[in-house]
N, C-alpha and C positions, 0 to 999 in steps of 0.2 A: 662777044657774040650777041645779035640781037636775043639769041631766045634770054640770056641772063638779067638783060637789061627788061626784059616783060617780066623775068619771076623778081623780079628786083620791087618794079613796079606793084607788084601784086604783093608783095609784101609791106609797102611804103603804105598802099591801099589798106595795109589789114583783112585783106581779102584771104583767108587761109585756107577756105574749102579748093579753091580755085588755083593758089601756089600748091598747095598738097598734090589734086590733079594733075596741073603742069609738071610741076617739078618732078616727079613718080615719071611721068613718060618720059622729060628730055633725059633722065638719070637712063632708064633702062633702054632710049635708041643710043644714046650717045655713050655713057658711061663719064662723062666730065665731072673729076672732082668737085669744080666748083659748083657743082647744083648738091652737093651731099650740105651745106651749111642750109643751105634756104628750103633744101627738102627737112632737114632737122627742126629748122625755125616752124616749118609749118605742121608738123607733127606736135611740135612742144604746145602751138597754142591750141592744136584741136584737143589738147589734153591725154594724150598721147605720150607716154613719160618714159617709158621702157623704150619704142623706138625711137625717141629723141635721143637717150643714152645710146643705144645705138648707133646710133649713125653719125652722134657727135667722136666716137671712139671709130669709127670708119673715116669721118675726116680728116682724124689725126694721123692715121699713116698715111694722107697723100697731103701731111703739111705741107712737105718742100715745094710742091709744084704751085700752091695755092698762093694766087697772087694777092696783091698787097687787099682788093676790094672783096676776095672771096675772104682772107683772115678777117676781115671788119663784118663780113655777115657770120664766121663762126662765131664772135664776140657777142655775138646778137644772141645767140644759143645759151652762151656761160651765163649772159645776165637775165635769161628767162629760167635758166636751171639753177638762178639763184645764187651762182657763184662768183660774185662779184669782185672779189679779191681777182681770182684767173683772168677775169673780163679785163679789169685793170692791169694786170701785165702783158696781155696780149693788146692791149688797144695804144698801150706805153711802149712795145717795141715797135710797134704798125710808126708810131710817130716819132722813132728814133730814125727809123728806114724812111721813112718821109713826112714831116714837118706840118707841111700845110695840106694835108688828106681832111678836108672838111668835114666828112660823118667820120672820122676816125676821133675829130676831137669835138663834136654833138656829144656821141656814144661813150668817149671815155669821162665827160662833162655828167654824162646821165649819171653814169656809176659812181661819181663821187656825191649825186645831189643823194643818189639812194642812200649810201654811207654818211648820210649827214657832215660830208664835207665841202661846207656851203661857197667857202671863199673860193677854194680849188674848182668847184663847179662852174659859178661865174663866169669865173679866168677864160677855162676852156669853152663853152657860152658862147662869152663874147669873143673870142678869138675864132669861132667856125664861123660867126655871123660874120666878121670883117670878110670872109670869102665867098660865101653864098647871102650874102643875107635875104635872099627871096624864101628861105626855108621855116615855113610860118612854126613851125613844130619846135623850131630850137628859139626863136623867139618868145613860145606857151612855155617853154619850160625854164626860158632864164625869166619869167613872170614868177614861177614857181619858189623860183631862188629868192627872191627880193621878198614875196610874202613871208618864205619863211626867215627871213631875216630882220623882217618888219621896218622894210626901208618901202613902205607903201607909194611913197609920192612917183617911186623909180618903177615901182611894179606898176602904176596906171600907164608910167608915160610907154612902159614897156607894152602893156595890151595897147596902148593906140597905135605903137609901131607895128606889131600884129595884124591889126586890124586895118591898115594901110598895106600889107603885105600880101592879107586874104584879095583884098580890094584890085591888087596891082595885078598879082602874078599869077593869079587865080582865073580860071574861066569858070562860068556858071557851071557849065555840063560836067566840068572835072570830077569823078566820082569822090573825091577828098571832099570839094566845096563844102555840099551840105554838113558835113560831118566835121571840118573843120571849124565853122560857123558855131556848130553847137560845143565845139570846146570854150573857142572866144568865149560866146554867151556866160558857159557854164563857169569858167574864170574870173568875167566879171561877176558873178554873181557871186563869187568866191569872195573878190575883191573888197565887195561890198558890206558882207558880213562880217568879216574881217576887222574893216571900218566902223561895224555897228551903226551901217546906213540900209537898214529895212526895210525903207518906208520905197527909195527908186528900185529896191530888189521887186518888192511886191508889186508897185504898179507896172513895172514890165512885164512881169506875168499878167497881169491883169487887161496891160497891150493886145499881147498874145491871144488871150482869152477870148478877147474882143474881136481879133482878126480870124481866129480859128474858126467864133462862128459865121462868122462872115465868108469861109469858107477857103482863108489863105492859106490856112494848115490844115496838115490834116489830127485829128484828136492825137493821135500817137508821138507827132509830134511835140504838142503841148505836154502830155502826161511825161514825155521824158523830161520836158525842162522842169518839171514841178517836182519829178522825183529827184532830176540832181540838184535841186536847190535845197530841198529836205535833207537829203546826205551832207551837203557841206552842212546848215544849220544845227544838224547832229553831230556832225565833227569838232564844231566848236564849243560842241557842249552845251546847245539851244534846244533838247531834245523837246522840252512843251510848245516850241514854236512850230518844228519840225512834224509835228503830232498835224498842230493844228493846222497848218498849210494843207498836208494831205488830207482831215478830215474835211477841208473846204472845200474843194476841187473834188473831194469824193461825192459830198452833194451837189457836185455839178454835173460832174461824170458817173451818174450813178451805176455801179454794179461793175465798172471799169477794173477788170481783173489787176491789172499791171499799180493800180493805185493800192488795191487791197492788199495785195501781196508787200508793195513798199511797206505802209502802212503798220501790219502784221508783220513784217521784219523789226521793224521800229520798236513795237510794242514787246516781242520778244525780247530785244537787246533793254529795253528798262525793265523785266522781268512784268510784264501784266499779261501772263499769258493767256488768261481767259479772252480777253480781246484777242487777242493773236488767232484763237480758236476758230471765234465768230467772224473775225473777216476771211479766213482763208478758208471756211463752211461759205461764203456769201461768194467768195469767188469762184469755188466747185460748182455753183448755183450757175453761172457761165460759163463755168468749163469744166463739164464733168471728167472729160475724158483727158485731162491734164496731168501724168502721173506725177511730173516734178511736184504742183502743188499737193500731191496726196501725199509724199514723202516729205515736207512743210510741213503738212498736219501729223503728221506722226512724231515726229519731231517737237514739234509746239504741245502734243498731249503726251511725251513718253515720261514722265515721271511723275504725273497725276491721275492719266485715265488711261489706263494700260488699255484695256479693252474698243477704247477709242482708238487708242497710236495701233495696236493691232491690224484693225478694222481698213484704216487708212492704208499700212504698209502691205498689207495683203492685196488692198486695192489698186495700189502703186504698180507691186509687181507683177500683177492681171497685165494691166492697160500697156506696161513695158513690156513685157513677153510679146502680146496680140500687136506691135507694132511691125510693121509690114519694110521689107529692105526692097529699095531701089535701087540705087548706086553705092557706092566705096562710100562715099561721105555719109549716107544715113545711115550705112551700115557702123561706122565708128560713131554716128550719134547715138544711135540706139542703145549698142552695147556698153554705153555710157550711161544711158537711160537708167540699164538692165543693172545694172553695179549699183549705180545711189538707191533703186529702188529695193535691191535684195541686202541692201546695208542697213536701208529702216529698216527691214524687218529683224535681219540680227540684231541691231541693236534694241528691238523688240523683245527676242526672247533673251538677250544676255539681262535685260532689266527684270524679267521675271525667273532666272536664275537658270533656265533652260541652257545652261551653258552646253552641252553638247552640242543639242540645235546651233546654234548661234555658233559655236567655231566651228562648225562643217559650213554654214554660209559664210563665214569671213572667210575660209581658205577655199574657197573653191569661187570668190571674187578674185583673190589672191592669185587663183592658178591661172586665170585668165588676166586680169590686169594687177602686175608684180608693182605696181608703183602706185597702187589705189590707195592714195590717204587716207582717207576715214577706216576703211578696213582696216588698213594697218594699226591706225590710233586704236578701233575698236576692238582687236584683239587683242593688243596691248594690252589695256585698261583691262579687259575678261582675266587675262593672263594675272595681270597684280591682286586684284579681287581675290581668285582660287589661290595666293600664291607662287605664283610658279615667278618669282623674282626675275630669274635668268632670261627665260623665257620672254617674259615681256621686255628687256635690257635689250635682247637681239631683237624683236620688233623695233626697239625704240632707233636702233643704231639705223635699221634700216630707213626708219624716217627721216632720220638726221645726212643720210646721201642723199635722199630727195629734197627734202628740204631744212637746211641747217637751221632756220629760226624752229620749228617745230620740233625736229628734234632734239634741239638742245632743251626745251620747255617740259616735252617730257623725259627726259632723261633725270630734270631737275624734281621731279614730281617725285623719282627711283631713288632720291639721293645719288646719282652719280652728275657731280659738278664738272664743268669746265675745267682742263687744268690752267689755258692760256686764259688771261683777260680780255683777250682782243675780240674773243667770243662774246662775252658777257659784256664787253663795250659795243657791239653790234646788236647785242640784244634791246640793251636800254635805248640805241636809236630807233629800234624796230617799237618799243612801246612808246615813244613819241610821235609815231605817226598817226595820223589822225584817221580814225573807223569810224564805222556807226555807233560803238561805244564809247567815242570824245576824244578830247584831246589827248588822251591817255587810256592805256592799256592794263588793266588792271592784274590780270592775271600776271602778265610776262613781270610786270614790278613785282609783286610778291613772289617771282622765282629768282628775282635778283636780288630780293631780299633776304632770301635763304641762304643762297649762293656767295655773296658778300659775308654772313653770319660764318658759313664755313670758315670761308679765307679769314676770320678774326678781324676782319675790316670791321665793325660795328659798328663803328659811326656811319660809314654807308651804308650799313644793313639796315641801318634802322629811316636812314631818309628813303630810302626805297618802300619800305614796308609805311609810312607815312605818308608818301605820296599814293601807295596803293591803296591804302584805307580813303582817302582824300576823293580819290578817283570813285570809290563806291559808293559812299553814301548818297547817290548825287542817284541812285536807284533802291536807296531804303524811302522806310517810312515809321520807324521805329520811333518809337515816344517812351523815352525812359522813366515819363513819370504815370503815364498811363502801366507800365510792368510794374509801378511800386503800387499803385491804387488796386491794379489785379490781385498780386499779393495781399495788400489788407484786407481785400473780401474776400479770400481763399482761408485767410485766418478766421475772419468772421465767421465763415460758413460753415469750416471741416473745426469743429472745436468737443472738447469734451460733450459738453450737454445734449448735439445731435447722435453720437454714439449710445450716452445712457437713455435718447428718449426712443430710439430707431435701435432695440438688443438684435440682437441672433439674424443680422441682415446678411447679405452675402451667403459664400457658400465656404464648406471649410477643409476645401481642394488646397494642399501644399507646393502644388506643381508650378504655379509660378516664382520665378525668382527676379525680382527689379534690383538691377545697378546702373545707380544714378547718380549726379553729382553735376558740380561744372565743368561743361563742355572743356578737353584738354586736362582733365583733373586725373586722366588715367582710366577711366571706364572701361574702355577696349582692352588694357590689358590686364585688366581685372577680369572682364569674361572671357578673353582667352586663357585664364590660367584656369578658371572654371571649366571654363568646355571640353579642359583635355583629361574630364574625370568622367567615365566611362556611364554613371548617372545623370551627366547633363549637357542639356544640348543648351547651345550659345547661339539663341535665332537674330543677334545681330540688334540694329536699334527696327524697333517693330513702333509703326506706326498705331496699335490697337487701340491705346489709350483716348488718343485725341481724336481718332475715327468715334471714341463714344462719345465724348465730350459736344463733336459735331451733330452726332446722331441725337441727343438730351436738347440740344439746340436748335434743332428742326422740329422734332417734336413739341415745344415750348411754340414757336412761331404756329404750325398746325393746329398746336391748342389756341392759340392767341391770349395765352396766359398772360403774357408784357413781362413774365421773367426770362431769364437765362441762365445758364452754369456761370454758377456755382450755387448763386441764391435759390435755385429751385430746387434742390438736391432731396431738399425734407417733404418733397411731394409725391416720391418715388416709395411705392409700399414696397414690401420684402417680395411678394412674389414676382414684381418688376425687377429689384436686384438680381434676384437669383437668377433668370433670365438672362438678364443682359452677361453675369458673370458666368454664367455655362457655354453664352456663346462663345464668350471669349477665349473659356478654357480651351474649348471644342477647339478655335483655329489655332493656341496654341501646340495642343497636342496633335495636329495636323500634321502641321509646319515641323514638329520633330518627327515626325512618323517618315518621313519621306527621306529623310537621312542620316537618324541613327533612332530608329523606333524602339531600342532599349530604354531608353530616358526615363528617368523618374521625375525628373525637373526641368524646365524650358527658361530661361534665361530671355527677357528683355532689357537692352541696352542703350534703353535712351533718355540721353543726361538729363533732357531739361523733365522728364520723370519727377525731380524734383519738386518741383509745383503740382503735382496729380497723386503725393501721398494719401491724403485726404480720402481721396477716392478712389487707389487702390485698397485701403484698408474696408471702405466700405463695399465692395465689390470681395474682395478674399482676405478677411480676418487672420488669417495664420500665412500670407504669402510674407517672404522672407526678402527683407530690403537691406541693399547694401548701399550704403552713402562714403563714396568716394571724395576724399579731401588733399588738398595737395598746396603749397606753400601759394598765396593767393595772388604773389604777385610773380610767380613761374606759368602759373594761370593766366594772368591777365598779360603778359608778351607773349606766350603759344596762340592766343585767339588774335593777338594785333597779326602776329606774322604767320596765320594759318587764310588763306584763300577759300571763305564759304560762298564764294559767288552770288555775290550780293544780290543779282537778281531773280536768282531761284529762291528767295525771300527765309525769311528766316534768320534767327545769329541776327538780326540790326543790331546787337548791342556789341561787335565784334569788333568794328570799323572807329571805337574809338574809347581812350582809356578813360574818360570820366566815365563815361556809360556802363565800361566793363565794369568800375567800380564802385558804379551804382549797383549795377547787377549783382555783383559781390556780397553787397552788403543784403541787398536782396535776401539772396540765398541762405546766408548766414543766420536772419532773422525769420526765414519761414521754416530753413532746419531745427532753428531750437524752437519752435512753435510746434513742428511735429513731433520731436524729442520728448517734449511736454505733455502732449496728448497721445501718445505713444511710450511712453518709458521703457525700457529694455527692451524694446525690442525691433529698433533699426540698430543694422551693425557700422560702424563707424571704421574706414580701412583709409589711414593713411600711404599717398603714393609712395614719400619718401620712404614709407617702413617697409614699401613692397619692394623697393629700388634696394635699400639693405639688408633686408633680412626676407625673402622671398616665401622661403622655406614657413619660417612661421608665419606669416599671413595667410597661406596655403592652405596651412591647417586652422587658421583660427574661422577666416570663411568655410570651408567645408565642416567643419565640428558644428557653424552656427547653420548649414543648411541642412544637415544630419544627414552628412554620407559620411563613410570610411574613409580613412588616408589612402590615396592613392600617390607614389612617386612621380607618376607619368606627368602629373599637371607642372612640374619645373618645366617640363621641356614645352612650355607654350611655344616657343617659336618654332617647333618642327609640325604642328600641330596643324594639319592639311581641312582648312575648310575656310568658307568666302568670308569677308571683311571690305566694306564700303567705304569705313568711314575717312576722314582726315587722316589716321592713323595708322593705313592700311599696306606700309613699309613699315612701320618700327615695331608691330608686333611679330612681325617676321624674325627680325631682330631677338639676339641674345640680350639678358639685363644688363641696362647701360648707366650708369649713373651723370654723364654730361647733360640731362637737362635740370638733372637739380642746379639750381642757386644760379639757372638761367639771366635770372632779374638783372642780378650783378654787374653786367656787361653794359648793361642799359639803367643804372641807377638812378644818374640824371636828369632820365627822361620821364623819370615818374610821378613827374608835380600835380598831372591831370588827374592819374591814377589815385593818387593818398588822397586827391580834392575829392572823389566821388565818391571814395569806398569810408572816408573819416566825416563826409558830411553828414547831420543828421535826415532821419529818416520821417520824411513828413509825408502825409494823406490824409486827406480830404476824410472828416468823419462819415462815418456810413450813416448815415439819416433814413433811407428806406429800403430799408433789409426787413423784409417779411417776412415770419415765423408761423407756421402754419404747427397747430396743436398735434395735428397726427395725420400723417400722408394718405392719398388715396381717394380722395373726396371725389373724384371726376372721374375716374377707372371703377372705383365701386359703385359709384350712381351709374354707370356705362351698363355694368353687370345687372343692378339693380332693373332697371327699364327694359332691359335684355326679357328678365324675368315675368314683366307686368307688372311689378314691386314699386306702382309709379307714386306712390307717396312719400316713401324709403325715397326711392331715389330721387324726388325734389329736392326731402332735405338734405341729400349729399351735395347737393349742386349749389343749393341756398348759403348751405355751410361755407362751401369755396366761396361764394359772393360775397359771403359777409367779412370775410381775410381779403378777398382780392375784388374786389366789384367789379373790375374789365375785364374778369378770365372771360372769352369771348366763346371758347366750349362749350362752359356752361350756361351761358345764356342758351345759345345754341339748345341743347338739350333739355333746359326749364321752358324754352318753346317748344319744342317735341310734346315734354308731357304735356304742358295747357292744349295743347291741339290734341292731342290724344283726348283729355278729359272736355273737349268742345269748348274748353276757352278760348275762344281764336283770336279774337285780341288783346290779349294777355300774351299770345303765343306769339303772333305778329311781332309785339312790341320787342320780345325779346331775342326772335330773328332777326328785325334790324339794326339791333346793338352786336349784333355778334357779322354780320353782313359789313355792319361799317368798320369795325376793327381788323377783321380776313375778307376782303376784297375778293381775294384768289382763292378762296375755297367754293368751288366751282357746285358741288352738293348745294352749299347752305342758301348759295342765291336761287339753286332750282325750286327749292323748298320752299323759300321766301315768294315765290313768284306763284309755284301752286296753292300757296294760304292767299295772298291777296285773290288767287281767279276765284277760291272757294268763298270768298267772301264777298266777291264782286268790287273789290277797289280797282275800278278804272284808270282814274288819275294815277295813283300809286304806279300801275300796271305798266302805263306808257311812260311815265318818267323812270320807272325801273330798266323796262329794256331800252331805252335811250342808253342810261350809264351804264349797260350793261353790255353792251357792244366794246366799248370802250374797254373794259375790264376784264374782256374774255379775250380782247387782241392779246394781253399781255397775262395770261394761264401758262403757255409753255415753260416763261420765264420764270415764272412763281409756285412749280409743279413742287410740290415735298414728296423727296426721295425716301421713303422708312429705312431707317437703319435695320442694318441686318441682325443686330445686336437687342433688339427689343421683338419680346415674344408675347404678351401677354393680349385677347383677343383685343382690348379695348383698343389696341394701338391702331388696330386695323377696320372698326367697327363702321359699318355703312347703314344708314336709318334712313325713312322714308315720310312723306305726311300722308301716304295716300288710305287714308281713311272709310 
C-alpha cells in the first residue's frame, strides 16, 4: 500500500517526529499490522522505550500475517532495543524465505558489523550491493567494515564508490542529500585520521570556513563538521588535538553554544572539569533558558560544588516544568526534558545523602517513564550505598531488559557475573568501540576483568585489567616522583622538634577517630566493624582534612607569604589551631548528630589520611589512629583491578604496578616516620588478622579507642548505614577469606611491582625549608596595629621579614604603619612590594593608589591605573575563598590609609 511505502520513507529519512505522527493515524484508521513495526521503530527513536516494548510485543501476535518487508522493519525494532542476537534470527529466516531481500541482507550485515563480525558483515555488504547498489547507506557502512579491518586502501576506494553514488542517484532537493553528504564528509574525515593525514582533514575545514564566510553555509552547518571531526580525533585517542580544533573555531565562533557544549563534553570525559564548568557558564551566557545545558552543569559540578550542581538542577527543572506543549511530539519532548532534568536533581540530593528526597524523585520518574535509564542506574547505585543489595539487583535486572550492555556492567559492579560467556564476549566488543573516551572503554574492561578473575580465567583477567589501566592513564597526571618529594617535606615538616617547640597546640577532644592505610588495605571494613558499636559513628571517607590543607593554602597565597603546606605549618599559633580544630570537631559532631547522635566518637575513613598524620596530631593530640596493613602485594592487584575513574582524578598511582610500588614503599616509610614521632600510639590492625581472627581485632580496636566490648560489631555485614566506597558490596558481605594470597594467581605479573616497591627511595634534599623561631608574627602584628601598638607591631612584621623577606602581608602592613606614622615613602615603597607579589589583592592596590594621590605621584598614578585595568579584569578569577575552618579575626581583617 502507498501509505507504507511513505512511513517507509520517512523512516529511511530519520524523520521520526513525522513516522510517529503518520504511523499513530494510518495504525488507528486502518488497524494494519504492518504499520505496528515502523510505529515501534519511531517510538524507540523518540526515546520512547516502554511503548516501543509495547507494541514490539503487539507485533508479535500478528507475526503470521506480517509479510516478508513488515518482518524486516520488526528487525529494525530488535536491533534498536539492542537485541541483536533476535535481529539476527529474524533477518536469517527473512533470508531462508527469500534469498535476495536486499535490506534483509544491508540489516542483517548491520548486525554482524555491530557484533564485531567483520568478515560476515562484508559478505552480506557486499551481496545487498550486487542488487541495489544505488543504496549510499550500505556502501557508508561496508566503508565502516574495511576501516575497522584496516584494509584502508579498500575503504577509500569504497568512499569514492559512495560518493559516485551520492553524485548519481541522488537529487539535490532529496531531503537525505544534504545529510547524506555530511556522513561522506564525516567518513572521510574519519578516513583520514585513521591514516594519520591531518594536515587535508584540517585544510578542508578550513575550505569550509572560507566558504561559510562567504556565505555558502550556513555557521551550523560548519560547527557540525568541526564537531564531528573532534569525536573521531577523540575516538582515536587524539583528545589534545580534539581539544584544540574546537578551541580554534571557538575563537572564531565566538560564544557559539553548540561548540561550548562539544568542547565541555570533551573536557569532562579527560576529567578537567573546571573547564567543563566555564564553558557551559559561557554557553548559559546564550542560552539561559536551555534546560538541557543546566542539567550539563549539574552534572559537570555534582561532586565538587554541590551547591553549584544544586543551583543548576533546580534551574533545569524550572525552565522544564514552564515549557509550554503544542502537539503529541513536544509533548513527549518535553516530558523528556522534565525526567533528565528532575534526575539532576535526585542525583543532587542522593550525593548529599538526602536519600529520601532523591528516591521519591527517581520513582516517581519511574512511574511515568518505566524504562528511564539514568533513573534506574541512579536508584540502583542509592540502593547499593544504603545497602539494600537486593534491591538494587532488581533495578539492575531491569536495566539489563533495556539494555543488556548496561546491565550486565552493572550487575558486575553487584558481583552477580554472567554465567554464559557469550555475554562477556559481547561486552569486550562493546568496550572496543570507539567513544569520546578512545579507543577503549575503560570501565567495561575492568568489569571484564573481574568477571574473567571470577571464572579463574586469570590470565584474561588480568590482560583486561591491563588494558583497562592502559586505557586510563591517558587522563592522569600523576607524577610518582613528585608523591615521594611530597613525602620527604611532610617528614621534614611534621617531626619531633615542631611538637617540642609548638606544646599544648590543638585541642584535647577524643572524638575523632582516623583509619587509614592503603587504599584496598581494608579501611572500610575496619569502620564497618567500628560503626556497629553503639559509641561510634563511621562518617565514611570525609573529605575535612584536605579541605584544611586547601584552606592553609589559600590563606598562604592571601598572605603572599611564597610558602605552602606543609612548610608553613610553624606559622600557625595555638589559638589558630585550636580554631581550625574546633571547627572541624564541630562538622564532625554534626555529621553524627543527624544519625546516631548517641556517639561518643565519629570515625573518618579516608586511607590516604596517611600522609596528614602529622597534622592530625597537631590539630587533636589524643585523636586515636588506626593504620590498616595488609599483605602489599593483595594491595597492589585490588588497586590494578579496582576502577577509580581515572578522570575524576585522584588514585594516579592505581593505573600502574611500578607506581603502586612506589607508592608502597611510600607509605611504608612515612608510617615508620610517624611511628617515630608518635610512639605507642598509632594502632597498627593487620587485614589478614581481621579475615582470621575477627573477634580479637574487635576488641583489641575498641579497648584502644576506650569503649566496652560490644558483640554486635561481628555482625558488620547486617549493619544498615551508607558506604561509597570501592568496597561498597563486600562489606555487605560475611568474612571472607578469598582475597587473601590474591597475588598468587598473578605472580608472574609482578616484575613492575617488586621494581617499584624494592627500588630505592630517592628525593631531592630540601634546601629551603624555612624555620620560623615561633609562630604568629603576622596574626600578632595584625592584633598589635588593631590596638595602636604600632611599634610592637612593626617589629612583628620586621621579624617575619627578616626569616622570609617576600611575605608580601607584611610588607603590606609595615606600609600601614609608616603611613600611619607620616612615613609615606617608606610606606609607599613597601606597598609596592607587596602589590607586585599579590596582584589580586584588590585592597592593597586601592591603598597603593590613595598614598600616591596623597603624595601627588602623578606619573606613578597613570602608569598604576594603566596596569591596573589589566589586573582587575582578572579579581573574579583570583577572589580567595576563607576557609570556613579558620577563626581567628586576623584572617578576616580589612585596614585602610585614609588618614
Amino acid at each position: 500500500m502507498n501509505e507504507l511505502i511513505l512511513l517507509r520513507q520517512l523512516a529511511e529519512n530519520q524523520q521520526y517526529p513525522s513516522l510517529l505522527e503518520l504511523a499513530q493515524s494510518l495504525w488507528y484508521d486502518s488497524g494494519n499490522p504492518a504499520v505496528l513495526p515502523l510505529l515501534a521503530t519511531a517510538n524507540a527513536h523518540m526515546g520512547l522505550k516502554e511503548n516501543t516494548q509495547a507494541l514490539y510485543q503487539q507485533s508479535l501476535k500478528h507475526f503470521d500475517v506480517l509479510d516478508v518487508d513488515a518482518r524486516c522493519d520488526l528487525a529494525v525494532v530488535l536491533i534498536v532495543m539492542q537485541r541483536i542476537d533476535d535481529a539476527i534470527k529474524m533477518l536469517s529466516d527473512i533470508l531462508m524465505e527469500q534469498g535476495n531481500h536486499a535490506l534483509a541482507l544491508a540489516r542483517l550485515a548491520y548486525c554482524y558489523l555491530a557484533s564485531g563480525r567483520l568478515a560476515e558483515a562484508q559478505h552480506f555488504f557486499e551481496k545487498s550491493l550486487i542488487i541495489t547498489p544505488e543504496r549510499f547507506i550500505v556502501h557508508r557502512n561496508l566503508v565502516a567494515v574495511y576501516i575497522a579491518q584496516n584494509e584502508l586502501n579498500q575503504a577509500q576506494k569504497q568512499l569514492d564508490s559512495a560518493t559516485e553514488v551520492l553524485v548519481n542517484y541522488h537529487k539535490v532537493g532529496d531531503p537525505l542529500y544534504q545529510q547524506y553528504w555530511f556522513q561522506l564528509n564525516t567518513t572521510q574525515l574519519q578516513l583520514w585520521v585513521v591514516q594519520g593525514l591531518f594536515c587535508p582533514a584540517e585544510e578542508w575545514l578550513t575550505q569550509l570556513s572560507v566558504r561559510q564566510q562567504a556565505g555558502d553555509y550556513d555557521e551550523a552547518v560548519l560547527v557540525q563538521y568541526v564537531r564531528s571531526y573532534s569525536q573521531v580525533l577523540a575516538e582515536k585517542n587524539f583528545h589534545q588535538q580534539a581539544t584544540n580544533i574546537l578551541r580554534e573555531y571557538l575563537k572564531q565562533y565566538n560564544n557559539n553554544v553548540e561548540l561550548c557544549m562539544a568542547l565541555a563534553e570533551l573536557a569532562q570525559v579527560q576529567g578537567h572539569f573546571m573547564q567543563a564548568i566555564s564553558l557551559l557558564q559561557k554557553a548559559l551566557k546564550k542560552d539561559e533558558g536551555n534546560s538541557d545545558l543546566w542539567v550539563q552543569l549539574s552534572t559537570a559540578c555534582l561532586h565538587r560544588f554541590d551547591k553549584k550542581a544544586r543551583k543548576a538542577a533546580v534551574r533545569a527543572v524550572s525552565l522544564a516544568e514552564a515549557l509550554e506543549i503544542t502537539d503529541e511530539q513536544s509533548l513527549v519532548l518535553i516530558k523528556m526534558k522534565q525526567a533528565q532534568a528532575n534526575n539532576a536533581l535526585a542525583e543532587v540530593e542522593c550525593q548529599e545523602q538526602n536519600f529520601e528526597v532523591s528516591e521519591k524523585l527517581y520513582r516517581d520518574i519511574l512511574a511515568e517513564h518505566s524504562h528511564f535509564l539514568p533513573a534506574l542506574q541512579g536508584l540502583g547505585q542509592q540502593q547499593m550505598q544504603q545497602g539494600n543489595i537486593d534491591e538494587a539487583v532488581a533495578l539492575f535486572e531491569r536495566i539489563k531488559d533495556i539494555d543488556p550492555l548496561k546491565g550486565c556492567s552493572a550487575l558486575i559492579n553487584v558481583r552477580r557475573f554472567p554465567d554464559d560467556v557469550e555475554a562477556l564476549d559481547k561486552m569486550a566488543i562493546a568496550a572496543n568501540k570507539p567513544s569520546m573516551e578512545g579507543s577503549l572503554r575503560a570501565g567495561i574492561l575492568f568489569q571484564l576483568a573481574a568477571a574473567w578473575e571470577k571464572k579463574k580465567d586469570y590470565n584474561k583477567a588480568f590482560r583486561f585489567a591491563e588494558q583497562a589501566n592502559n586505557a586510563s592513564k591517558k587522563f592522569l597526571s600523576y607524577n610518582a616522583q613528585k608523591h615521594r618529594e611530597d613525602c620527604a617535606r611532610l617528614r621534614a615538616c611534621f617531626n619531633k622538634t615542631l611538637y617540642q617547640h609548638r606544646p599544648n597546640y590543638g585541642i584535647e577532644s577524643t572524638i575523632p577517630v582516623y583509619v587509614l592505610g592503603m587504599p584496598r588495605s581494608g579501611t572500610t571494613l575496619v569502620e564497618q566493624i567500628l560503626s556497629g558499636h553503639s559509641d561510634i559513628f563511621g562518617a565514611g571517607e570525609l573529605g575535612v582534612i584536605p579541605q584544611v590543607i586547601q584552606g592553609i593554602n589559600r590563606w598562604e597565597r592571601h598572605t603572599g607569604s611564597g610558602r605552602q603546606y606543609p612548610d608553613c605549618i610553624d606559622d600557625f599559633n595555638a589559638d589558630t589551631i585550636a580554631g581550625i580544630a574546633n571547627n572541624m570537631l564541630k562538622e564532625l559532631q554534626e555529621l553524627a548528630a543527624e544519625t546516631k547522635p548517641e556517639s561518643k566518637y565519629v570515625v573518618d575513613k579516608m586511607p590516604h589520611n596517611f600522609e596528614n598524620i602529622g597534622l592530625i596530631k597537631f590539630l587533636f593530640p589524643n585523636a586515636k589512629i588506626i593504620s590498616v596493613r595488609r599483605d602489599p602485594r593483595d594491595i597492589a592487584m585490588s588497586n590494578y583491578f579496582t576502577d577509580y575513574q581515572a578522570k575524576h582524578g585522584g588514585m594516579g598511582f592505581a593505573y600502574d604496578l611500578e607506581h603502586i610500588g612506589e607508592q608502597l614503599a611510600d607509605h611504608n616509610l612515612l608510617m615508620h616516620h610517624w611511628q617515630q614521632t608518635f610512639p605507642d600510639e598509632i594502632l597498627e590492625i593487620n587485614y589478614e588478622d581481621v579475615v582470621d581472627d575477627i573477634e580479637g581485632c574487635a576488641r583489641k580496636m575498641l579497648s584502644y579507642i576506650g569503649v566496652n566490648w560490644q558483640p554486635k560489631v561481628l555482625k558488620f555485614n547486617e549493619l544498615v548505614r551508607t558506604v561509597k566506597t570501592a568496597s561498597v558490596w563486600q562489606v555487605r558481605q560475611p568474612i571472607y577469606k578469598t582475597s587473601k594470597g590474591k597475588w598468587l594467581r598473578y605472580q608472574t605479573r609482578l616484575t613492575p611491582l617488586i621494581k617499584g616497591t624494592n627500588a630505592k627511595i630517592v628525593s631531592h634534599p630540601i634546601t629551603d625549608l624555612l624555620t620560623l623561631p615561633e609562630p604568629g608574627f603576622l596574626t600578632d602584628g595584625v592584633a598589635l596595629y588593631k590596638e595602636g601598638k604600632l611599634d610592637d607591631a612593626e617589629m612583628c612584621f620586621k621579624k617575619m621579614l627578616h626569616h622570609n623577606p617576600g611575605h608580601a602581608a607584611c610588607h603590606y602592613m609595615i606600609g600601614l604603619v609608616y603611613l600611619t606614622k607620616n612615613h609615606a615613602q617608606d610606606g609607599i615603597r613597601h606597598f609596592e612590594k607587596a602589590v607586585a607579589s599579590c596582584p589580586w589583592q584588590k585592597e592593597w592596590r586601592q591603598n597603593l593608589l590613595k598614598a600616591y594621590e596623597q603624595e601627588g605621584e602623578t606619573n606613578k598614578i597613570a602608569a598604576f591605573k594603566k596596569g591596573n585595568q589589566r589586573t582587575t579584569a582578572s579579581d573574579a578569577n583570583n577572589a580567595v575563598t576563607y576557609d570556613e575552618h579558620f577563626t581567628s579575626d586576623a584572617f578576616t581583617t580589612k585596614t585602610t590609609v585614609s588618614q
